[in-house]
N, C-alpha and C positions, 0 to 999 in steps of 0.2 A: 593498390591505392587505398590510402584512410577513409574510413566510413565518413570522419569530419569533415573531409574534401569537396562532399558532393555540394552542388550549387545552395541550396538550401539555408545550408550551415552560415552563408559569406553574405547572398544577395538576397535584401527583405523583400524583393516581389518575389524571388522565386521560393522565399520562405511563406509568404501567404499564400501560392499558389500550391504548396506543399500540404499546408494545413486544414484550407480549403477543400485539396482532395480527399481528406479523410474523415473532419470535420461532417462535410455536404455533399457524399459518396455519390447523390443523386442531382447537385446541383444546390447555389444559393437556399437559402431558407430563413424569415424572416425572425430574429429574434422577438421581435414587438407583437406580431401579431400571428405570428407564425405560418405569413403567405406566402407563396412556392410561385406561384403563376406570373402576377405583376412586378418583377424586379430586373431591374437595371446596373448595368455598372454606372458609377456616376463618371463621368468624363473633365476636360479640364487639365489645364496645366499646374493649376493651385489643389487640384484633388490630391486628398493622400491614397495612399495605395493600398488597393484592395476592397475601396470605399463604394459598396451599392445604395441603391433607393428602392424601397419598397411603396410602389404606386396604390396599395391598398391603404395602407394606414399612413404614407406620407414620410416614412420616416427613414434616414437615414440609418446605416451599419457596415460594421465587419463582421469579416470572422471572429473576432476576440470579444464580440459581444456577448456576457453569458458564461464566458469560460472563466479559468482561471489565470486569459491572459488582458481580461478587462480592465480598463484605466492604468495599467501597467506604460511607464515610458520607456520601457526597457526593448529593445526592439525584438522583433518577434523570432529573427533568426539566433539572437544570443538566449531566447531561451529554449530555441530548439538542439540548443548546443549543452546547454541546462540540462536538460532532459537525459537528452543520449548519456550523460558522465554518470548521472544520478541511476539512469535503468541499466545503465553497464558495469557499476562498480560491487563488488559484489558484498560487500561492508560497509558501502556507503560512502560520500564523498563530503568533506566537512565543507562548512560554509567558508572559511578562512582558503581551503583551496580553489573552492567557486570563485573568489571571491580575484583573489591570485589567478586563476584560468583564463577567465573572462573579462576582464578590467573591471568588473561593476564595483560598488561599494560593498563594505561586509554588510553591511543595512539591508543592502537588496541582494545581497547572494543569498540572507538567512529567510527573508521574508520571501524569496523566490521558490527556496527548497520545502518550505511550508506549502506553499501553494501546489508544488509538484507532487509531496507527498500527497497530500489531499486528493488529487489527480489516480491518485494508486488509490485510493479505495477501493473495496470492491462492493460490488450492490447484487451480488450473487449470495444468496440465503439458503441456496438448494441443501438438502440433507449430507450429510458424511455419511458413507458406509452402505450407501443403497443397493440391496440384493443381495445382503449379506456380507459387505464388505469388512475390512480389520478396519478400525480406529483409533489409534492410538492418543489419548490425554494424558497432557502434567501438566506443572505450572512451576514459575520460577521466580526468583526473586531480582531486584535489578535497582541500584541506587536509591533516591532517600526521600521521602516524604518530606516536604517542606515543611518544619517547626515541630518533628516529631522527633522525641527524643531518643538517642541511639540506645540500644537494647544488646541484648546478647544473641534474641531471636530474633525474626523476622518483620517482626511488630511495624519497623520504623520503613521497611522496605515496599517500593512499590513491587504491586503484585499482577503478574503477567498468565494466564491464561493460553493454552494452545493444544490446538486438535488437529490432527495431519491423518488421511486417507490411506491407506496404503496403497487401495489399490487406483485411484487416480492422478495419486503422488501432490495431491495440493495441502495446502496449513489453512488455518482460521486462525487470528489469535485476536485475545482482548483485553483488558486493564479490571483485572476486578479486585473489588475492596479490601474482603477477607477469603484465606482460604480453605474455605468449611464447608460442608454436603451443603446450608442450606443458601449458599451463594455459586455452589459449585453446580450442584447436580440440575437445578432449574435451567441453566446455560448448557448443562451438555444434554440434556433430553428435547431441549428446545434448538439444537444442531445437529443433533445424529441420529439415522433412521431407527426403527426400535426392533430390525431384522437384522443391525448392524453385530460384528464382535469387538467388545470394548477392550483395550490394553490401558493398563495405569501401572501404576506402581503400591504400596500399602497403604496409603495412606489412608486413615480413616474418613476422611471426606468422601472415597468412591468405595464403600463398603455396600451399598444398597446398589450399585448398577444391575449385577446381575437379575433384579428384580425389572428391570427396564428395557433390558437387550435381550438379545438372544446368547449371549456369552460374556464370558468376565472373565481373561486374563490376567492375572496379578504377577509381580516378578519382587520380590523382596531386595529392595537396594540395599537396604541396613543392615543385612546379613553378606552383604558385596555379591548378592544374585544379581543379575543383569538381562540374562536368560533362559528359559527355564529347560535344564537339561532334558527334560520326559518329552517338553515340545519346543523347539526352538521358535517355532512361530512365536510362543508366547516372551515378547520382551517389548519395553517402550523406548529401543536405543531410536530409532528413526526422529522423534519428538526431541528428545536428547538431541541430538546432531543438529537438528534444525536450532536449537537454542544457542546451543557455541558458537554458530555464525551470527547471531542476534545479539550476543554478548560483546563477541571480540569486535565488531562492529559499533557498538554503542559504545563500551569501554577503548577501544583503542581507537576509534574515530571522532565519534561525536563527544566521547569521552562526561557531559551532563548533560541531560534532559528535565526540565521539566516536569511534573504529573499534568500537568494540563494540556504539556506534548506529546505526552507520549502515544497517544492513539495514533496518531501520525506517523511516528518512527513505527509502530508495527506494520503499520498499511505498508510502509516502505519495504521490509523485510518480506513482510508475505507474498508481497509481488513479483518482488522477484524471485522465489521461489516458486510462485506457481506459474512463471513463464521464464525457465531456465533452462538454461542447454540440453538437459535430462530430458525434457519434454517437447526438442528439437527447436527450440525459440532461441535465435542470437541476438546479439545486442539492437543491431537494426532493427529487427523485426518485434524487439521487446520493445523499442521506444514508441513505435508505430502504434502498440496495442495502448501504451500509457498515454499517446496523442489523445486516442476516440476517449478517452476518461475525463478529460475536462470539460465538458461540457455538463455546467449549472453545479460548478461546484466551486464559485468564485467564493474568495476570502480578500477581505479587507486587511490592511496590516493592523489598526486597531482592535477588531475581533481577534485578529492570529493571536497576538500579546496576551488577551484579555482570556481567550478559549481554553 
């Protein structure tokens, strides 16, 4: 039977009652005031569903209050359906297909997919490389800076940022300006432990790490080294690999981004990489983890636009 099957996906009580569980593990919880003890399901044949009262502050709610499924008209089962396509696909699902999937408008398939992505942040800041671990850093290049003129180099491209564990198997990525030690190395000293062993590649931006880690593998790409034959530890193909799926994904799916999107579309690739079959997480159980993430990370479509 299809994951899509179950009740959840079809009937919006048993899709609140779904969200609810995960949302309020211990039970309702007051957005407004944040009381737990006085609340009620509100009753009623004109009630909508899912609708409590909190006897402390007086005030009505759901579950969607606070999330990122607030003042949203779109029912709450079609974007539990939203979800599951977005945390299962593994390059991503374009709004135009949302849009096609679900009957919604393309309007609110894209402004839906903003808000999911957003949902995929992660708020985990812990160290890379703790106890000694490999870390591997690059950076890539990826589409066009809006009103910047094309170049031969890099210049005009936005610039993507990414550090991946080896030994925890998770990414970090980020959107940085330029790619130079003194926009580079502040962001990887301030992400990875300084017991860590760093992998890169030549570039003159991570010529000072070893000053910072306890190690500094280099692999010379512009010589078509990739590995370094004395140690095969030392190479940054893992960081590599994680960028192909980030690319062919962006380029063959969402095919333009934005810079003002793009922190978004990273959050979306990192997450499902750091909760992917490798790390024993299936699509169900990935959507479930991107559920508990919305909570207080509502976006407006005007901010989305303007962000």
């Amino acid at each position: 039977m299809s994951a899509l099957s179950e009740p959840h996906f079809h009937d919006e009580k048993a899709a609140y009652a779904y969200v609810e569980a995960r949302v309020w593990p211990e039970g309702p919880v007051c957005p407004h005031c944040g009381g737990v003890d006085r609340i009620g399901l509100m009753g009623g044949k004109s009630t909508r569903i899912g609708a409590y009262k909190c006897y402390q502050c007086r005030k009505p709610f759901t579950v969607k209050i606070g999330t990122i499924f607030e003042a949203s008209h779109v029912p709450l089962r079609i974007w539990l359906q939203a979800m599951y396509l977005i945390a299962g696909s593994k390059k991503g699902i374009s709004s135009n297909q949302l849009h096609r999937t679900l009957g919604v408008t393309l309007k609110t398939a894209w402004f839906m997919s903003q808000r999911i992505r957003e949902a995929m942040r992660s708020d985990d800041f812990s160290a890379f490389g703790s106890g000694g671990g490999i870390v591997e850093v690059d950076e890539t290049f990826i589409g066009r800076i809006k009103g910047a003129p094309v170049k031969r180099s890099f210049h005009h491209k936005m610039k993507v940022l990414a550090l991946i564990d080896r030994d925890t198997g998770k990414a970090r990525t980020m959107v940085v300006d330029k790619v130079n030690a003194a926009t580079l190395m502040p962001i990887v000293k301030a992400n990875i432990a300084r017991e860590a062993v760093v992998m890169t590649d030549e570039a003159m931006a991570y010529t000072t790490v070893s000053k910072h880690f306890a190690a500094h593998g280099v692999t010379v790409h512009s010589a078509g080294r990739y590995v370094d034959p004395a140690n095969p530890a030392i190479h940054s193909n893992t960081v590599e690999g994680y960028f192909s799926i980030f690319k062919r994904g962006m380029k063959g799916v969402y095919q333009h981004c934005g810079e003002q999107h793009l922190h978004r579309y990273l959050a979306e690739f990192e997450f499902r990489y750091n909760h992917r079959i490798a790390h024993g997480i299936g699509d169900t159980e990935r959507a479930n983890i991107l559920l508990t993430g919305v909570v207080g990370k509502r976006l407006t479509y005007q901010t989305t636009r303007e962000a």
